[in-house]
C-alpha positions in Angstrom: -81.9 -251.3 -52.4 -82.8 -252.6 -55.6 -86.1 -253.0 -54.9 -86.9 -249.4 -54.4 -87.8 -246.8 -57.0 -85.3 -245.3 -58.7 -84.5 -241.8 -57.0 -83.9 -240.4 -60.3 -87.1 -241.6 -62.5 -90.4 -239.1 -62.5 -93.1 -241.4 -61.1 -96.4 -241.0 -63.8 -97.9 -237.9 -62.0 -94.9 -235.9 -61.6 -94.5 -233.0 -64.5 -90.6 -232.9 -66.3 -89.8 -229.2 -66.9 -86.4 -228.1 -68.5 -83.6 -229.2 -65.9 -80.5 -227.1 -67.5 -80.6 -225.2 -64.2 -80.6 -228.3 -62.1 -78.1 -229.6 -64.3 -75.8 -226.3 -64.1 -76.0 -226.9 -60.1 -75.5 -230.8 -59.6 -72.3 -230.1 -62.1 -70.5 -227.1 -60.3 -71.0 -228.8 -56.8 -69.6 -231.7 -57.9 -66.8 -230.1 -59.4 -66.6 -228.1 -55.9 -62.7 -228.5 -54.5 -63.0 -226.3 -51.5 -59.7 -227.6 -50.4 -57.9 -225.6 -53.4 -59.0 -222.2 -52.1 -56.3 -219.8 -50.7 -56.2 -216.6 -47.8 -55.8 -215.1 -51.1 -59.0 -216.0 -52.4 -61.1 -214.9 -49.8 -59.1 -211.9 -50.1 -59.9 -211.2 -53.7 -63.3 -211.8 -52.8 -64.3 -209.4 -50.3 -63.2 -206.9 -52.3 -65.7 -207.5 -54.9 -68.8 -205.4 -55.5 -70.8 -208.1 -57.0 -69.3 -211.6 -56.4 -69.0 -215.2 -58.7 -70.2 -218.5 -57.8 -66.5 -219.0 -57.5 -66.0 -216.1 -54.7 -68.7 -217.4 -53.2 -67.3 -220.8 -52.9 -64.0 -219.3 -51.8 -66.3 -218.1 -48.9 -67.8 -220.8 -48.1 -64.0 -223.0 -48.3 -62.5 -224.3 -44.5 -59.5 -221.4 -45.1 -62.4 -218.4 -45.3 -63.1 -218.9 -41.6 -59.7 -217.7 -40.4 -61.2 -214.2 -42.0 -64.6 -214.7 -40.2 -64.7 -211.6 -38.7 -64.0 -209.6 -41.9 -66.8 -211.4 -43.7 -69.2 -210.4 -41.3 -68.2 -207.3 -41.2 -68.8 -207.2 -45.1 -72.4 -209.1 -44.8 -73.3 -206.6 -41.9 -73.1 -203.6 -44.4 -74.6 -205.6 -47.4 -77.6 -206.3 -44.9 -78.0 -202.7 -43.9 -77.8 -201.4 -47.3 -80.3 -203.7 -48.6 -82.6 -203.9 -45.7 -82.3 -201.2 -43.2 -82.7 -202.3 -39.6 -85.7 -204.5 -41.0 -86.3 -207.7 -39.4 -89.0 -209.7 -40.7 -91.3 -211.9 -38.5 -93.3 -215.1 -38.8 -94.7 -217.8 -37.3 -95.2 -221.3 -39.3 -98.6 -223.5 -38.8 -98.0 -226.9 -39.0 -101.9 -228.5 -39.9 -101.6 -231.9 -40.4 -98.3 -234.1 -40.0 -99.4 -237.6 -41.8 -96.6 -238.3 -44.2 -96.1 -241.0 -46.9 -92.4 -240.7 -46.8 -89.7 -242.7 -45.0 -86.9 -240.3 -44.5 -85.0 -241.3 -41.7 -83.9 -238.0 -40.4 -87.3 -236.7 -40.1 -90.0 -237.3 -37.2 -92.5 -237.2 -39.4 -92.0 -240.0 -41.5 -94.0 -242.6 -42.9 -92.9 -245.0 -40.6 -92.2 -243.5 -36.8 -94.9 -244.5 -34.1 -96.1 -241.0 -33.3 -99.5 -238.9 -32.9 -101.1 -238.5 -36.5 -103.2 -235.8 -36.3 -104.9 -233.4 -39.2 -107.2 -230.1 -38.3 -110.3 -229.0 -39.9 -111.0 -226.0 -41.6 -112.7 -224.9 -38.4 -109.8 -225.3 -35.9 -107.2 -223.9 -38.5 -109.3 -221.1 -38.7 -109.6 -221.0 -34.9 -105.6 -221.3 -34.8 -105.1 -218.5 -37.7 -107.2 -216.5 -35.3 -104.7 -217.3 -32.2 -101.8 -216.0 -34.0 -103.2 -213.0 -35.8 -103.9 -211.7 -32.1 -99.9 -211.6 -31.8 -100.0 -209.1 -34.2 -98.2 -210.9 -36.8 -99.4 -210.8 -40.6 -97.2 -213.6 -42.5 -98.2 -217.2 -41.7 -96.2 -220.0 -43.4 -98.9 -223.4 -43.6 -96.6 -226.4 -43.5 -98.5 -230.3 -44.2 -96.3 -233.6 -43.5 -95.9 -234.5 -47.0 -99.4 -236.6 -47.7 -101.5 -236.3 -50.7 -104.4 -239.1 -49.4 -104.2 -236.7 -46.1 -103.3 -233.0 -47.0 -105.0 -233.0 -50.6 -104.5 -230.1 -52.8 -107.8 -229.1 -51.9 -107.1 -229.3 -48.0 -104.2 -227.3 -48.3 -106.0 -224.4 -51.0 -108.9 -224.3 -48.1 -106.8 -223.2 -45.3 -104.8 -220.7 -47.5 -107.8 -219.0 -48.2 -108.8 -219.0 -44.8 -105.0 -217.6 -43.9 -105.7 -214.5 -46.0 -108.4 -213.4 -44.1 -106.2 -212.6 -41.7 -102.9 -212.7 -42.7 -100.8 -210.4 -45.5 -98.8 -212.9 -47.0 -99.1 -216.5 -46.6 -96.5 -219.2 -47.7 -96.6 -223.0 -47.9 -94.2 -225.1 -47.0 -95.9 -228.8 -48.1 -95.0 -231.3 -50.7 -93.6 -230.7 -54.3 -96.6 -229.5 -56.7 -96.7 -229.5 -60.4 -97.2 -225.8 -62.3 -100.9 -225.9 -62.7 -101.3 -227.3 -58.7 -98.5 -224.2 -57.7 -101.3 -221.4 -60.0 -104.2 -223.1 -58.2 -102.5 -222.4 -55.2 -101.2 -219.1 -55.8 -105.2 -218.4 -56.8 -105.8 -219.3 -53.6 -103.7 -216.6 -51.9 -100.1 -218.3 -51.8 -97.5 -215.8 -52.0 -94.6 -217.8 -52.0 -93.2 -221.6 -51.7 -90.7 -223.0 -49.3 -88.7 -226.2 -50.0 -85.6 -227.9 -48.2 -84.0 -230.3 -50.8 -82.6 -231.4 -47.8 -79.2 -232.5 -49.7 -78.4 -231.4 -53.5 -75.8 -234.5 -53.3 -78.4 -237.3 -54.7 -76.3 -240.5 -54.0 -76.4 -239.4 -50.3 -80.5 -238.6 -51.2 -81.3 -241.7 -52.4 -79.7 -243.3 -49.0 -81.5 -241.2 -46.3 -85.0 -241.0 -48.6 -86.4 -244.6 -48.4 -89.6 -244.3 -50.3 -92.2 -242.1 -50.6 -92.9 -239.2 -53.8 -90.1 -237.3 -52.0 -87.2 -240.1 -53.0 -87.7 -238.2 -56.3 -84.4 -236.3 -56.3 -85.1 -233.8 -59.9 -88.7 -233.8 -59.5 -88.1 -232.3 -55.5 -85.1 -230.0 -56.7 -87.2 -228.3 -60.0 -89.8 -227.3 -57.2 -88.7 -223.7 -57.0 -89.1 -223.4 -60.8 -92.5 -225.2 -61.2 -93.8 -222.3 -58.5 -92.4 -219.8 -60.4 -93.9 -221.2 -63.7 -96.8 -221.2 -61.4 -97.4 -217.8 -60.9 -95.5 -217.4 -57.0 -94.5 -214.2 -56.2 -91.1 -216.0 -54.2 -89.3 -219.5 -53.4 -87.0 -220.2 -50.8 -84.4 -222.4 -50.9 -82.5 -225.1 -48.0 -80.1 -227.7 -47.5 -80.7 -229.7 -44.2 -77.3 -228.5 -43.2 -75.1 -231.6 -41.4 -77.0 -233.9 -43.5 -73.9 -234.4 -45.8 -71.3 -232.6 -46.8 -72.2 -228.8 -45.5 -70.2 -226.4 -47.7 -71.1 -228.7 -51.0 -74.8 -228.1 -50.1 -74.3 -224.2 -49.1 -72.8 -223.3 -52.2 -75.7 -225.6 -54.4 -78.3 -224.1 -52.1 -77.3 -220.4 -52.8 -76.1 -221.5 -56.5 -79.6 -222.9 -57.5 -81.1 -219.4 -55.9 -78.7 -217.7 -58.1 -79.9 -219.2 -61.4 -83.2 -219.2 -61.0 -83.0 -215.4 -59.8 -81.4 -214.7 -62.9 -83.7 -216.6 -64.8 -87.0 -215.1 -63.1 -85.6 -211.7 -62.2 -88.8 -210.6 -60.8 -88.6 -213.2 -58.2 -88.3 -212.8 -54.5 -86.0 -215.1 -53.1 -85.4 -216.6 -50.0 -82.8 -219.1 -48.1 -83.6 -220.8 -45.1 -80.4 -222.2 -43.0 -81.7 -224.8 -41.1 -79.1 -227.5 -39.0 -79.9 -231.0 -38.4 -82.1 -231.8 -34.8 -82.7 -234.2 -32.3 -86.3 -235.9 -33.7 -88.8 -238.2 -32.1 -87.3 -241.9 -32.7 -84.1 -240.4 -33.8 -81.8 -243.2 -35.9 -78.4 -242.5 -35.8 -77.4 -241.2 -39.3 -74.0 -239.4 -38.9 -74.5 -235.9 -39.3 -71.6 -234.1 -40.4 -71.3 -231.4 -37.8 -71.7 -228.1 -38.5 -71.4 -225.9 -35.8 -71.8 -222.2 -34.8 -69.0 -221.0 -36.6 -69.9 -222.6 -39.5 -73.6 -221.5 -39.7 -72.4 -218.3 -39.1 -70.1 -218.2 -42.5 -72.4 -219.9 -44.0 -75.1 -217.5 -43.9 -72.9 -214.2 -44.1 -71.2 -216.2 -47.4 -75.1 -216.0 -48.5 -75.5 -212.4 -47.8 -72.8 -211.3 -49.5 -73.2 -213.5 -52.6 -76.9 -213.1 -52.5 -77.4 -209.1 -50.9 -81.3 -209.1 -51.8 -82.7 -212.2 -50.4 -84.2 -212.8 -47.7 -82.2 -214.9 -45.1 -84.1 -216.8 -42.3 -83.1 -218.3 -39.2 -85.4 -220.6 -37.4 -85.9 -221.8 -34.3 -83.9 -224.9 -34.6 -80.9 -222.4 -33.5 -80.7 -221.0 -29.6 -82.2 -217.5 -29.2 -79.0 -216.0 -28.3 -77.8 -217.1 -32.2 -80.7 -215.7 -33.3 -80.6 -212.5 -31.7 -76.7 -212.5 -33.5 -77.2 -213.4 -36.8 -80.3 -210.9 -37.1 -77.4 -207.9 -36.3 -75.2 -209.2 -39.1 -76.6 -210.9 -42.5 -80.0 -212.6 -41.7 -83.6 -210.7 -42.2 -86.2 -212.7 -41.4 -87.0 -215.0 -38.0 -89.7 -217.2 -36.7 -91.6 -216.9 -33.6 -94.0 -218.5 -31.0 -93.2 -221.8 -32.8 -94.0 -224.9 -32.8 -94.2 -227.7 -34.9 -96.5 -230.3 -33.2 -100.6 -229.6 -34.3 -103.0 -227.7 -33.2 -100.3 -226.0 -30.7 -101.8 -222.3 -31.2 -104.8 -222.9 -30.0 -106.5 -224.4 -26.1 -109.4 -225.4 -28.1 -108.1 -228.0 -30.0 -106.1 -229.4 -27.2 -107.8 -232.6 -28.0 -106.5 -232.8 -32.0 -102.7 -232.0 -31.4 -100.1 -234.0 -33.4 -96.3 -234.7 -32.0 -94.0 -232.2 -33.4 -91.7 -232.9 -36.5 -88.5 -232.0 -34.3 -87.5 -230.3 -31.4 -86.3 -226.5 -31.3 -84.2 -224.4 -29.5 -85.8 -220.9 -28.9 -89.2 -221.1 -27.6 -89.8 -217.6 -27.3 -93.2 -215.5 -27.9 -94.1 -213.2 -30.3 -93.6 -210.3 -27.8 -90.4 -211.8 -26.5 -88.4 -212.0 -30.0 -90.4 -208.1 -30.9 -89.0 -206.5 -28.1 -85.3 -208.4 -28.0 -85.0 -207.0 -32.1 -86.3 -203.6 -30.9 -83.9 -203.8 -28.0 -80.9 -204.4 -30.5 -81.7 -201.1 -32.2 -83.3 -203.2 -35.3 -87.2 -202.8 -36.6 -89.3 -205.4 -36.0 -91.6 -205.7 -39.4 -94.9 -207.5 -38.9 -95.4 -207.0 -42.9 -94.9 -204.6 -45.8 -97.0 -205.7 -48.0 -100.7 -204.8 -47.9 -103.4 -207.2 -49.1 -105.8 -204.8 -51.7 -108.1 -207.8 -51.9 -108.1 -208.2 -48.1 -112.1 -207.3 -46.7 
């Protein structure tokens, strides 16, 4: 390892913004014992109005699970309040999946043998044009993480394209500078997705081989550089089962909570995605998290966090999906997938391989009518686009 970049130095073209909330989070989840917590923590805790980082670490602690029900029950009625019966749907379009990183949990990376492919402005818009027709009016634009291949420029083209038919469009791409995130957001962006993938950076530095992304502060002061940017909304993952789960849920949701109280006009947003089976998959140990766990994991976040948005993606089965929506999360994918070009028969000949594999491969119309059928509103969008023609 000593040949590789240092996982903490900025490489020249990476900006350094203030890090006291990076900082603040690294320091608490290291000082994180969830082994300490007692029934009579999690006790104290749901009967809180508006909890601490502490309560929500007592939530998130191996004993809080024997009160699993009672938690949900408590993120069920935070939800409603909140939300209403409002789901939120989306679909993500992956348009290009070259990637200069080696990170060895991903199928993307820099160094598996798979199908490289990137789509022109004329078959994204032909894709865009594929999923409008669902009826759906968020899009989230994902990129493998490649500069030479998915330029700035590349990536502000097909945004621009998005909002002709789309309300609110997110990205989902590589780590951007402030002035990169404002030209973005000039170009329609709404808000920016990024998985730190693990906030524990020894662990980082071992699964992130080379690449811009083995940058461990420049990749976890994302959030804020969008914000600085001019975004509207972040959101916010650990790659669950990558190391140590509950350490990572409680940094996840703690970083959300500073920067929310930093930028209080921000709309935030935590994704809750588990490790999955990935072309060329190397064995790398996941720690296993499994229903039970996601399932406190994301009501701990509901409670601790009642105004964000919570998302559940398609790496989880449909019939976890179609629970979690009734109790704590908000927002949910469909007709996914995340090969390129997928939308779309007409550029059959340009499709990439997919970054992973997911569970619930349902349409549009299937996941609409199964939330309708659960006595829950199905929201396309509510926001309207006043620059829209």
């Amino acid at each position: 390892m000593n040949n590789r970049t240092n996982h903490m130095e900025y490489m020249p073209d990476m900006q350094v913004i203030d890090e006291s909330v990076m900082n603040k989070v690294i320091d608490q989840m290291e000082k994180y014992d969830y082994s300490e917590f007692r029934e009579e923590d999690v006790k104290i805790a749901l009967e809180k109005e508006i909890l601490t980082p502490r309560d929500f670490q007592s939530l998130l602690s191996p004993v809080a699970e024997k009160f699993l029900e009672e938690i949900a029950q408590r993120a069920r009625i935070e939800t409603r309040k909140h939300f209403g019966n409002s789901i939120y749907m989306f679909t993500p379009l992956y348009i290009s999946n070259y990637c200069e990183n080696y990170c060895v949990y991903c199928g993307f990376n820099s160094h598996n043998k798979i199908n490289r492919s990137k789509l022109n402005m004329e078959q994204i818009e032909k894709e865009l044009k594929v999923i409008s027709k669902t009826g759906l009016k968020e899009v989230l634009i994902l990129t493998g993480e490649s500069r030479k291949h998915s330029n700035i420029e590349y990536i502000g083209e097909a945004c621009k394209l998005a909002t002709k038919y789309f309300n609110v469009v997110g990205v989902e791409i590589y780590p951007l500078n402030v002035d990169e995130y404002s030209y973005l957001n000039s170009c329609g962006v709404d808000y920016v997705t990024v998985f730190q993938e693990t906030y524990n950076s020894d662990k980082y530095e071992t699964v992130h081989l080379a690449g811009h992304k083995r940058i461990f502060p420049y990749r976890l002061n994302a959030q804020e550089r969008a914000l600085m940017g001019g975004m509207r909304g972040v959101g916010f993952a650990a790659l669950l089962g990558l190391d140590d789960f509950r350490k990572d849920a409680f940094a996840t949701g703690y970083h959300a909570y500073l920067l929310q109280q930093k930028y209080p006009h921000a709309e935030i947003a935590i994704s809750c995605p588990r490790l999955r089976p990935i072309i060329n998959n190397e064995k790398i140990n996941p720690k296993d998290v499994h229903e039970t766990q996601l399932l406190q994991i994301i009501c701990a976040y509901r409670i601790f966090l009642p105004f964000s948005n919570i998302t559940i993606s398609t790496r989880e089965s449909a019939k976890f999906r179609d629970n979690v929506i009734k109790i704590a999360a908000t927002k949910i994918s469909a007709g996914v997938s995340t090969g390129i070009g997928s939308h779309s028969d007409e550029v059959e000949e340009s499709r990439g391989d997919e970054q992973f594999e997911i569970s619930d491969i349902r349409t549009v119309d299937e996941v609409f009518y199964s939330i309708k059928n659960k006595g829950l509103q199905p929201v396309m969008s509510d926001y309207i686009n006043l620059t829209q023609k």
